[in-house]
N, CA, C and O of each residue as an XYZ file, in Angstrom:
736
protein
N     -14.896     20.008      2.350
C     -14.463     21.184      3.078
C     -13.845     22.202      2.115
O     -14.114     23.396      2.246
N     -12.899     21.701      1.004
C     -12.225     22.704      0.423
C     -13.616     23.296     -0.720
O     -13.808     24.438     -1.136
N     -14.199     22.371     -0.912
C     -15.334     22.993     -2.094
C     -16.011     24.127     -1.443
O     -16.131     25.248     -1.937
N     -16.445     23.741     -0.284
C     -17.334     24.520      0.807
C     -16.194     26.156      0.793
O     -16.629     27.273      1.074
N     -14.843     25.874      0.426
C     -14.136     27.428      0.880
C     -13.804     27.629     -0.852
O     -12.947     28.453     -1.171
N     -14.499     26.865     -1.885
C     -14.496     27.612     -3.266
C     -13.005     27.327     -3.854
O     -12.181     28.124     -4.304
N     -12.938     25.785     -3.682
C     -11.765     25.575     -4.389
C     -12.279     23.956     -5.440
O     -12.425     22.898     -4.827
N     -12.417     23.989     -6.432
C     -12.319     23.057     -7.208
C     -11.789     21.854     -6.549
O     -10.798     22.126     -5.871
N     -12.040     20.919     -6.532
C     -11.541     19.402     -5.677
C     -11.554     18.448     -6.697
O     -12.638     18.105     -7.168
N     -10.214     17.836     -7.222
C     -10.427     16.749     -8.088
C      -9.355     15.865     -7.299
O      -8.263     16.302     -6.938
N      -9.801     14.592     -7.085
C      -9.091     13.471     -6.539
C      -8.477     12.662     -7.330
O      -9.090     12.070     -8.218
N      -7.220     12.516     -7.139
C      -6.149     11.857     -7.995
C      -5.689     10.994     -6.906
O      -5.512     11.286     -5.723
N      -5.466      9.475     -7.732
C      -4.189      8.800     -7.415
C      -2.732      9.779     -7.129
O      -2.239     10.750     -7.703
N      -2.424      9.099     -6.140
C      -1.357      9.947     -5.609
C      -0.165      9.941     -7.014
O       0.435     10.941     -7.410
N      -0.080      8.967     -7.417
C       1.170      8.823     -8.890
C       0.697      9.901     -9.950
O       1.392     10.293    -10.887
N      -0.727     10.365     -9.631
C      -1.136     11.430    -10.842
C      -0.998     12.584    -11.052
O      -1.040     13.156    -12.141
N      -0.738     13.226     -9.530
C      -0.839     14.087     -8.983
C       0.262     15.029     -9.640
O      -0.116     16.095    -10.127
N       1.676     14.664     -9.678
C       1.947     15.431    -10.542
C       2.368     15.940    -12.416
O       2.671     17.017    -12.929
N       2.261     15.146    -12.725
C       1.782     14.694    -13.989
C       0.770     15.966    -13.918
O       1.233     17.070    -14.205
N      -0.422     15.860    -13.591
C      -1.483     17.031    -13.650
C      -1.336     18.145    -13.615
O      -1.934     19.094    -14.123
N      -0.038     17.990    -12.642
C       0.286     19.606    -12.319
C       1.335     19.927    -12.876
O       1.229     21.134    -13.095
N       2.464     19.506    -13.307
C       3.097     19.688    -14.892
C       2.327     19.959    -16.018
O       2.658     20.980    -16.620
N       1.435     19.359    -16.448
C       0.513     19.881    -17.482
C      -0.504     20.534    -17.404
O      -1.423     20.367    -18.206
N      -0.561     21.539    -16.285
C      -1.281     22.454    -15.848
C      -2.718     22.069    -15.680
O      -3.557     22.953    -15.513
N      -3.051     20.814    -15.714
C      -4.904     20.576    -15.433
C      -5.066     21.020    -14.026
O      -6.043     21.715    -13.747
N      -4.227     20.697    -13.130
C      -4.852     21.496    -11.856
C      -3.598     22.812    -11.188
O      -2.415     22.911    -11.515
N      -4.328     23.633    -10.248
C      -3.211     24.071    -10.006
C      -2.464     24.176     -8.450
O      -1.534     24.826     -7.971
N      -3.326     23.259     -8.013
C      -2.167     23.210     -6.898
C      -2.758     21.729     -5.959
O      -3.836     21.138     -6.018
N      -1.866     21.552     -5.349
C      -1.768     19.672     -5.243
C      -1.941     19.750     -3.567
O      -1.771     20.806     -2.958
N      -2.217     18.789     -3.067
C      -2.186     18.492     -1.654
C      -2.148     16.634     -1.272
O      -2.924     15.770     -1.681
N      -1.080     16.506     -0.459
C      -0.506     15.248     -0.932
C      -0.372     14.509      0.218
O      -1.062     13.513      0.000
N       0.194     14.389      1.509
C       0.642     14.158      2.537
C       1.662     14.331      3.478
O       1.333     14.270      4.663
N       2.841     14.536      3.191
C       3.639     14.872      4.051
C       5.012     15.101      2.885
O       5.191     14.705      1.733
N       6.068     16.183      4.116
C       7.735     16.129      3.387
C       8.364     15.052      2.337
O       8.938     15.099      1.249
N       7.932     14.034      3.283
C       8.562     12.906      2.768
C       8.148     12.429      1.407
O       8.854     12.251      0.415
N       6.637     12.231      1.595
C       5.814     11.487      0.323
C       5.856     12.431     -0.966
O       5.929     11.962     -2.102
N       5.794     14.011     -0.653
C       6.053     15.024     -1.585
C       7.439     15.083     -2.324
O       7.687     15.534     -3.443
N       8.245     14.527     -1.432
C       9.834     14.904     -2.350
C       9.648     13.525     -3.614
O       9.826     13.505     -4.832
N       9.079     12.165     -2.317
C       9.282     11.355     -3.407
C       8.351     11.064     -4.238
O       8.648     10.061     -4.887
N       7.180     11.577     -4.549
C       6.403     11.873     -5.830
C       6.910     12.600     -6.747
O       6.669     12.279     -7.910
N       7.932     14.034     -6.418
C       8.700     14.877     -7.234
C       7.438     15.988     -7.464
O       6.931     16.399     -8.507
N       7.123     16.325     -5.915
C       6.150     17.826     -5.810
C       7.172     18.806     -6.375
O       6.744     19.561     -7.248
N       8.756     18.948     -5.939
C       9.703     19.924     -5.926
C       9.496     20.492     -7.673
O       9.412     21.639     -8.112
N       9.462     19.184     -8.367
C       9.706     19.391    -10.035
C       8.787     20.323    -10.771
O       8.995     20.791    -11.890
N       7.559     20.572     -9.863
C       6.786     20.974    -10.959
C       5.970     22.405    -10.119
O       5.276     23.292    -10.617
N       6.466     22.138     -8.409
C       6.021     23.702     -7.370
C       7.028     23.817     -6.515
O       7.672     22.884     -6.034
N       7.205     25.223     -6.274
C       8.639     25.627     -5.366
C       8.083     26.477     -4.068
O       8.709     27.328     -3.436
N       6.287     25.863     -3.765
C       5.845     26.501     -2.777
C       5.360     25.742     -2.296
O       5.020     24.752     -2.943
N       5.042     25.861     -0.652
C       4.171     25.067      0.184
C       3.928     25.301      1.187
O       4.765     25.377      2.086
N       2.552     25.507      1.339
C       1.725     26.011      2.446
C       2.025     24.674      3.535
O       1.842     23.461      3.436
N       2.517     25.461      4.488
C       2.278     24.483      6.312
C       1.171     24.376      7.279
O       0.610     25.453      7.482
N       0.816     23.607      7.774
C      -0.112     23.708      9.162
C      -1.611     23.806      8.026
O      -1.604     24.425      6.962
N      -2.782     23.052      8.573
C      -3.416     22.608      8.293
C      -4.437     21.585      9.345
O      -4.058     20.537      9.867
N      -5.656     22.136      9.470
C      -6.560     21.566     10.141
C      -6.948     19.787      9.477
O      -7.548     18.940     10.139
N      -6.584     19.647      8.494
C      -7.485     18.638      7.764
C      -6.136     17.477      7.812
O      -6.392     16.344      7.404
N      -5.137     17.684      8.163
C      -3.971     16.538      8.808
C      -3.110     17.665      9.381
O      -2.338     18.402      8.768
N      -3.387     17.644     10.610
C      -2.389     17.465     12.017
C      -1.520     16.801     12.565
O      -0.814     17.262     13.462
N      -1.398     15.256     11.985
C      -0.909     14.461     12.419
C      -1.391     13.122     11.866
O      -2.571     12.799     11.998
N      -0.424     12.263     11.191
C      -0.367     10.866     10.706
C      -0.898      9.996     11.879
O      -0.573      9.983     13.066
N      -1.898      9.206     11.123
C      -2.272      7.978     12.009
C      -1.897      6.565     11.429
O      -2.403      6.277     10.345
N      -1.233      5.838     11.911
C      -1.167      4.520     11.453
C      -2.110      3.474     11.108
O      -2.996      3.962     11.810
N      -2.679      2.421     10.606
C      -3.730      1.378     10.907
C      -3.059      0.337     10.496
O      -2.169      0.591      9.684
N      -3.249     -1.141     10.903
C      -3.665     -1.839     10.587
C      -5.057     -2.590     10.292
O      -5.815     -2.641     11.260
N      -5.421     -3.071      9.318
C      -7.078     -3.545      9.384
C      -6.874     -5.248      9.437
O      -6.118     -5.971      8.789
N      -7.635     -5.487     10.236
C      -7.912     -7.519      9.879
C      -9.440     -7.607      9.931
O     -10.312     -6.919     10.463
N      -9.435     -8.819      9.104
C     -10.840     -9.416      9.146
C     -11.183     -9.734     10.578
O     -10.505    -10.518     11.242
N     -12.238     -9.118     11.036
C     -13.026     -9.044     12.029
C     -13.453    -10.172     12.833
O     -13.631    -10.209     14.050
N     -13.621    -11.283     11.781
C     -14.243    -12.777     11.957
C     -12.829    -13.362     12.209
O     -12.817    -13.648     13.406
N     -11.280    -13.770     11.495
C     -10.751    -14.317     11.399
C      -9.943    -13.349     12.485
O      -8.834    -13.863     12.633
N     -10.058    -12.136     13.316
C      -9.419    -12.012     14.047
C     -10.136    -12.528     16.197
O      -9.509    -12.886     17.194
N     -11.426    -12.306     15.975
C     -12.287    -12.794     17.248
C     -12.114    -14.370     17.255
O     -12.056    -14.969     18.329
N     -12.055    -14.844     16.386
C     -11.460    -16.142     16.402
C     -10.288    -16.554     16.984
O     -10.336    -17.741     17.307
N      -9.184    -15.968     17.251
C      -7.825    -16.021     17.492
C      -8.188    -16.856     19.489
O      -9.137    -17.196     20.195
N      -6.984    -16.802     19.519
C      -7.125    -17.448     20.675
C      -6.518    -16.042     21.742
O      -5.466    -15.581     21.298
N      -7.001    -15.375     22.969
C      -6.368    -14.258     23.696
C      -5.354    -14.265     23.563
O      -5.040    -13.180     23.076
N      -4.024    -15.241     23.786
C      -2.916    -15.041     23.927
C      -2.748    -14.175     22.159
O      -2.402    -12.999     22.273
N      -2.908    -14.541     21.021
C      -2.327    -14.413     19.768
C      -3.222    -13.010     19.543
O      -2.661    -12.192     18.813
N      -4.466    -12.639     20.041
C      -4.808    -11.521     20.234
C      -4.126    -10.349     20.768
O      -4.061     -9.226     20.267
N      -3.367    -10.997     22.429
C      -2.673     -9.965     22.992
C      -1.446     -9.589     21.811
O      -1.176     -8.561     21.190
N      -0.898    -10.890     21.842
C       0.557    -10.589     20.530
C       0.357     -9.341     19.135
O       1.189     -8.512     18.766
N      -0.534     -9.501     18.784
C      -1.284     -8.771     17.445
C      -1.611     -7.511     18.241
O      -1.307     -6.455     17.686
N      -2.167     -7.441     19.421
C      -2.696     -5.583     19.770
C      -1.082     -5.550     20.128
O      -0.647     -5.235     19.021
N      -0.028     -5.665     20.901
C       1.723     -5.189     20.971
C       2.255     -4.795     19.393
O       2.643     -3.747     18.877
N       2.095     -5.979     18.978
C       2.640     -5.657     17.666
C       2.205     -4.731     16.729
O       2.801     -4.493     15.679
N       0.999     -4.115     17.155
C       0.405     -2.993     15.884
C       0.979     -1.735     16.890
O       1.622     -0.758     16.508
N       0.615     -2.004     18.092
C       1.128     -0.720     18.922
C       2.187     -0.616     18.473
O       2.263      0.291     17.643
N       3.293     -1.283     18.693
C       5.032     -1.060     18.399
C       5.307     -0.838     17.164
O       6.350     -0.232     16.916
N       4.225     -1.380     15.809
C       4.694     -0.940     14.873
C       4.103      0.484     14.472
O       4.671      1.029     13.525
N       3.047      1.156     15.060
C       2.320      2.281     14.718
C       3.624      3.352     15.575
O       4.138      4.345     15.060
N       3.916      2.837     16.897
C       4.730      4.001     17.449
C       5.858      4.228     16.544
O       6.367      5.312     16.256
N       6.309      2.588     15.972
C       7.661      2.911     15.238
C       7.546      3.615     13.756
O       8.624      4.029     13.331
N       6.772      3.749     13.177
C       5.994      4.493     12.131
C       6.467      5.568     12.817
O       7.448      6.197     12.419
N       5.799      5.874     13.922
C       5.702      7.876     14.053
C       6.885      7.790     14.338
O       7.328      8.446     13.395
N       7.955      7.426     15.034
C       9.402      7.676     15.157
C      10.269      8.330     13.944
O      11.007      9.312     13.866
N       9.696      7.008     12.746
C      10.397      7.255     11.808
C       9.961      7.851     10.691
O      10.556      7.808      9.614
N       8.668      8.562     10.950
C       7.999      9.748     10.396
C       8.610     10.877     10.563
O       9.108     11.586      9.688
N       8.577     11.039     11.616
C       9.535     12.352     12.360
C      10.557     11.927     11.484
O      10.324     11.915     10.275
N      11.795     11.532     11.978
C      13.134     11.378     10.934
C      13.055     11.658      9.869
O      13.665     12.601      9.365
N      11.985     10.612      9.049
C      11.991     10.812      7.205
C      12.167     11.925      7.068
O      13.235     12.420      6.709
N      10.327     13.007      7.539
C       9.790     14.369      7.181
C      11.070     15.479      7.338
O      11.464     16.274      6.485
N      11.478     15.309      8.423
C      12.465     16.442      9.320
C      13.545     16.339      8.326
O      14.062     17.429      8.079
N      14.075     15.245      7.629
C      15.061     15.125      6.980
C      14.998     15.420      5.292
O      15.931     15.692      4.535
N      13.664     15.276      5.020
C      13.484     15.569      3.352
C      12.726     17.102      4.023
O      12.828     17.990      3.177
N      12.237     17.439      4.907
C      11.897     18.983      4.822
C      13.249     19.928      4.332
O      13.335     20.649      3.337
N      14.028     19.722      5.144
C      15.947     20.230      4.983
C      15.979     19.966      3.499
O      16.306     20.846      2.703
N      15.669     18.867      3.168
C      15.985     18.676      1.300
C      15.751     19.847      0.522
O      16.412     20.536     -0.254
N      14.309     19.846      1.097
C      13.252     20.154     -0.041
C      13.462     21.797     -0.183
O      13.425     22.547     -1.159
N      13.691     22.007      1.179
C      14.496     23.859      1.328
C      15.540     24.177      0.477
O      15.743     24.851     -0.533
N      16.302     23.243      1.468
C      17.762     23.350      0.242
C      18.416     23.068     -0.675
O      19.250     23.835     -1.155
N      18.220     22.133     -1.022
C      18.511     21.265     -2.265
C      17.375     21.509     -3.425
O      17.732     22.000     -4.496
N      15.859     21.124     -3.174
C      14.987     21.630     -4.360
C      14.483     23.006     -3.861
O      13.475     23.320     -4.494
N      14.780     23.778     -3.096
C      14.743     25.443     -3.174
C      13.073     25.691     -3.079
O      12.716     26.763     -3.566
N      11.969     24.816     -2.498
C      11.212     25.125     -1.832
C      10.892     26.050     -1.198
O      11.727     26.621     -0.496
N       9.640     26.452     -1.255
C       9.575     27.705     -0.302
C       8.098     27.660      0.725
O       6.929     27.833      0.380
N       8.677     27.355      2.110
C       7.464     26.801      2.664
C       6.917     28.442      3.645
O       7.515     29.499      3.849
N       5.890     28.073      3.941
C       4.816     28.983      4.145
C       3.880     29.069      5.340
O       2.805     29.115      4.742
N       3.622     29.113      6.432
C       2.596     29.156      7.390
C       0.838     29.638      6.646
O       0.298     30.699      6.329
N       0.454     28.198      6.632
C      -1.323     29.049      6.290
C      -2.077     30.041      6.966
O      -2.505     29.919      8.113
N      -2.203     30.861      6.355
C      -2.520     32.528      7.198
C      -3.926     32.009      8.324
O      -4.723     31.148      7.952
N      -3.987     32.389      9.093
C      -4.772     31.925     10.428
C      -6.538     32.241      9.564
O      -7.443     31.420      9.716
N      -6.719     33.447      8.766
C      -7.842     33.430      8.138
C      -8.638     32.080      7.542
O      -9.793     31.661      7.623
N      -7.195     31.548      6.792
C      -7.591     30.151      5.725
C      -8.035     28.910      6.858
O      -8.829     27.980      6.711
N      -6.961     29.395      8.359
C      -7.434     28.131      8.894
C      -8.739     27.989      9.567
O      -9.434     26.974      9.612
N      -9.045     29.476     10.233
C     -10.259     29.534     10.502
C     -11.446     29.643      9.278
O     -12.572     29.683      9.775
N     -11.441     29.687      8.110
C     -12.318     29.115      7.184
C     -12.424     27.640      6.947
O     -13.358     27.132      6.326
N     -11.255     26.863      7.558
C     -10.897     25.583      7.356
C     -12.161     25.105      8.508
O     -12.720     24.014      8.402
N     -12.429     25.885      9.368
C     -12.788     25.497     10.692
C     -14.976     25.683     10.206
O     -15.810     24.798     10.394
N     -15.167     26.702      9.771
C     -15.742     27.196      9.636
C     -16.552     26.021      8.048
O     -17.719     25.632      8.090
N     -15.926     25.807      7.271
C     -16.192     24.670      6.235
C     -16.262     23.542      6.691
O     -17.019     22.835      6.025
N     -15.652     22.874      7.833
C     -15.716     21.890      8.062
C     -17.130     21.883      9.322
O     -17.876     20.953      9.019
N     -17.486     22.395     10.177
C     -18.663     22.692     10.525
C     -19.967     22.801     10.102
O     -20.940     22.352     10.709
N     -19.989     23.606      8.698
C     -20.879     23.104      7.888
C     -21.041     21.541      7.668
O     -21.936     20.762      7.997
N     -19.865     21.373      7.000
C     -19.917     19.823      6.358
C     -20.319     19.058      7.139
O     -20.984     18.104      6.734
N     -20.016     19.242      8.691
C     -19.842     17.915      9.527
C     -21.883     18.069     10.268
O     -22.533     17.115     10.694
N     -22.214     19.060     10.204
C     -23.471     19.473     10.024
C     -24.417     18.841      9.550
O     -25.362     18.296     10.119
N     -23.981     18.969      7.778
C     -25.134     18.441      6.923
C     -24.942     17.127      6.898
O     -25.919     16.429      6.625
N     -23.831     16.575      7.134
C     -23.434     15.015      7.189
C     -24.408     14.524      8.758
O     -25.513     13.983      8.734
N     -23.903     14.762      9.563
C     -24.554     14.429     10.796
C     -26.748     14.577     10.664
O     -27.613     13.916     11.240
N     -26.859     15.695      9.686
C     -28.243     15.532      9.747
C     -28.637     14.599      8.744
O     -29.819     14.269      8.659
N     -27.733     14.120      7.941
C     -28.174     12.644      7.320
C     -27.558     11.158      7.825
O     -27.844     10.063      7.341
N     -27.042     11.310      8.444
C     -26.878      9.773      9.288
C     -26.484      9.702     11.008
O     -25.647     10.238     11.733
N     -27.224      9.050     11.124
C     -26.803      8.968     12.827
C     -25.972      8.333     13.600
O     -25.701      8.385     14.800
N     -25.465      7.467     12.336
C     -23.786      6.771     12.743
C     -22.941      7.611     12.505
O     -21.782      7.350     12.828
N     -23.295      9.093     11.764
C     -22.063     10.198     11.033
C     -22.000     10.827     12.293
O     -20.964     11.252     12.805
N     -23.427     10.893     12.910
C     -23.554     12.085     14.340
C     -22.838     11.194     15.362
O     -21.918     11.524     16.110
N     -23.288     10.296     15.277
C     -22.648      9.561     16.952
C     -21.644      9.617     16.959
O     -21.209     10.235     17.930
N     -20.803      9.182     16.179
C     -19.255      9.336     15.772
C     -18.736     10.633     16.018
O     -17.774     10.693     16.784
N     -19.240     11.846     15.450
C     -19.165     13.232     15.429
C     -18.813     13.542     16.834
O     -17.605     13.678     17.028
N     -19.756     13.715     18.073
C     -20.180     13.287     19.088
C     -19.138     12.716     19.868
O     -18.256     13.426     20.351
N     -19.155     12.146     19.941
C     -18.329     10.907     20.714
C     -16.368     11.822     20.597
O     -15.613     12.204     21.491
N     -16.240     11.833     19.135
C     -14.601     12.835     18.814
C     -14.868     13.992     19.425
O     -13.935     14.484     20.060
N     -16.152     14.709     19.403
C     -16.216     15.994     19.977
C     -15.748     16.238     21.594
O     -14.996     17.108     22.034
N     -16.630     14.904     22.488
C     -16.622     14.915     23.833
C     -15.141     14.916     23.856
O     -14.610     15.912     24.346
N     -14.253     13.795     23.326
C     -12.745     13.003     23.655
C     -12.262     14.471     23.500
O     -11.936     15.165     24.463
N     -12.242     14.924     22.081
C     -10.984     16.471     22.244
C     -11.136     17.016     23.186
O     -10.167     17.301     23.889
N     -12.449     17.366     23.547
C     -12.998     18.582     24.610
C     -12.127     18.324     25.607
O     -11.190     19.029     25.980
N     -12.610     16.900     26.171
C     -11.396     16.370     27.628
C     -10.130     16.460     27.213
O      -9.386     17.347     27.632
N      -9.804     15.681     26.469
C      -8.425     15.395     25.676
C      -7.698     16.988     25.821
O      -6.750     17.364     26.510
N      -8.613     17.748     24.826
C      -7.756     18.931     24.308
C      -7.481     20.197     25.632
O      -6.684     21.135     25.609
N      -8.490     19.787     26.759
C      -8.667     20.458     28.013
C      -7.117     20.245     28.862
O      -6.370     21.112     29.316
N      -6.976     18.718     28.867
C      -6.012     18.536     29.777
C      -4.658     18.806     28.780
O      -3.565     19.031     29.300
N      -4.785     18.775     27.645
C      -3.387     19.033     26.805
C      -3.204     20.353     26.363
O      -2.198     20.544     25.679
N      -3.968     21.348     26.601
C      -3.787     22.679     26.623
C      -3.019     23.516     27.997
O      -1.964     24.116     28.203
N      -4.211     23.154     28.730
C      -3.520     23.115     30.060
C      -2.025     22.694     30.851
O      -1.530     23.362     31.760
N      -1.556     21.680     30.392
C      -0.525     20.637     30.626
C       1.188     21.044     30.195
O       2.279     21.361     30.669
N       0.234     20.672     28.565
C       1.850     20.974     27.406
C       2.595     22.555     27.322
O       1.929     23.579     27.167
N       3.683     22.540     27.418
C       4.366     23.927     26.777
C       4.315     23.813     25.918
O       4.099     22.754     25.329
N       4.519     25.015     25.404
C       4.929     25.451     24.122
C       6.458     25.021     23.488
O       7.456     25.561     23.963
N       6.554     24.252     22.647
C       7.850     23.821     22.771
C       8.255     24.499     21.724
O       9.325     24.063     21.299
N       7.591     25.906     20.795
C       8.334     26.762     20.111
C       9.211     27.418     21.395
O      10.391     27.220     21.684
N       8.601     27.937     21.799
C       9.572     28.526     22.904
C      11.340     28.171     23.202
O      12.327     28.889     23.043
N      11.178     26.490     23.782
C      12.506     25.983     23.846
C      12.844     25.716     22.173
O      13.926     25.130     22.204
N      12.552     25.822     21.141
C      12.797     25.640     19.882
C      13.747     26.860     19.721
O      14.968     26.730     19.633
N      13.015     28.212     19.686
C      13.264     28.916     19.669
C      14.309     29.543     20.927
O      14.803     30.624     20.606
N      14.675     29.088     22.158
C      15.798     29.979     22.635
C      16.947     28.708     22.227
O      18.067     29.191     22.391
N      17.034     27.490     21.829
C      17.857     27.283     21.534
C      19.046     27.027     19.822
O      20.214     26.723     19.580
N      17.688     27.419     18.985
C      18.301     27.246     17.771
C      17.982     28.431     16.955
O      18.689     28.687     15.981
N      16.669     29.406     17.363
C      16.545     30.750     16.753
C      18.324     31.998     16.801
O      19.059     32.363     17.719
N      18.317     32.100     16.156
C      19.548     33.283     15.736
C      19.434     34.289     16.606
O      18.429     34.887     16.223
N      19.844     34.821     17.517
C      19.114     35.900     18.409
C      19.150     37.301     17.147
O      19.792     37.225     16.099
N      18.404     38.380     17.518
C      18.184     39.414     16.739
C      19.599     39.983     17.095
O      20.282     39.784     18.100
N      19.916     40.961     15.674
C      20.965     41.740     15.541
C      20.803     42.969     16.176
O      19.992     43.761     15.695
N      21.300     43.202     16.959
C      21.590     45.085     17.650
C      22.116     46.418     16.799
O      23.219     46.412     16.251
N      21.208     47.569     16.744
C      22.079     48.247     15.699
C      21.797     48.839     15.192
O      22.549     49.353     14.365
């Protein structure tokens, strides 16, 4: 997607990432979240950072097991194992929220960061690159399309009833912690 919008793409181990960008081989990094950025030491070597982004919206958790050694299990130790990934994936995002929310505040104030909203142009090129891609991918495999397909239908519903549904919770963000404007 990013090649497709004319940006050089070199994939690094996350430990490399800045190392590279201290010694100027690349020039700008994309990493994962508040948290994982402070503690790689993004702050040391960039004092900028673009927000909001089509290509992570939102952290997903996994666990993976062997397939064979898990159909094997007996239902009861099955049910135990699907609770336990649920409770530990929700407790992940709990304490995602916390970490991020809490090294974002860092990273402002303490390493003097300077974060940024991605201009709606970049995201709709984001949108626009990834369409291509998901395109030429889908016309070479039909497990790439079905898949494609299948996420397309779920948002459509998904994103139908959660558009419809959800407020805007800038709104209450904003009448309770925005500064009201000065008169004058």
């Amino acid at each position: 997607m990013y090649t497709d919008m004319g940006a050089a793409v070199n994939p690094l181990p996350g430990g490399e990432i800045v190392p590279a960008r201290d010694r100027g081989l690349i020039d700008g990094a994309e990493f994962n979240n508040a948290s994982s950025d402070r503690l790689l030491g993004f702050p040391d070597v960039v004092k900028n950072c673009m927000l909001q982004s089509f290509h992570q919206s939102g952290e997903q958790f996994e666990i993976l097991f062997n397939k064979g050694k898990y159909d094997a299990l007996p239902a009861e130790l099955k049910s135990i194992i699907d609770y336990a990934v649920q409770a530990a994936s929700a407790d992940m995002s709990w304490k995602a929220i916390q970490r991020n929310s809490q090294d974002y505040i860092e990273l402002k104030n303490k390493d003097k960061v300077k974060f940024y909203k991605t201009p709606d142009a970049i995201l709709r090129a984001q949108l626009a690159a990834w369409d291509k891609v998901t395109k030429a991918k889908s016309a070479e495999s039909p497990i790439f399309k079905k898949v494609m397909d299948s996420q397309k239908a779920f948002a459509q519903r998904a994103g139908s009833w959660q558009n419809d549904y959800m407020v805007d919770f800038k709104m209450a963000w904003n009448h309770y912690f925005r500064a009201p404007a000065k008169k004058g």
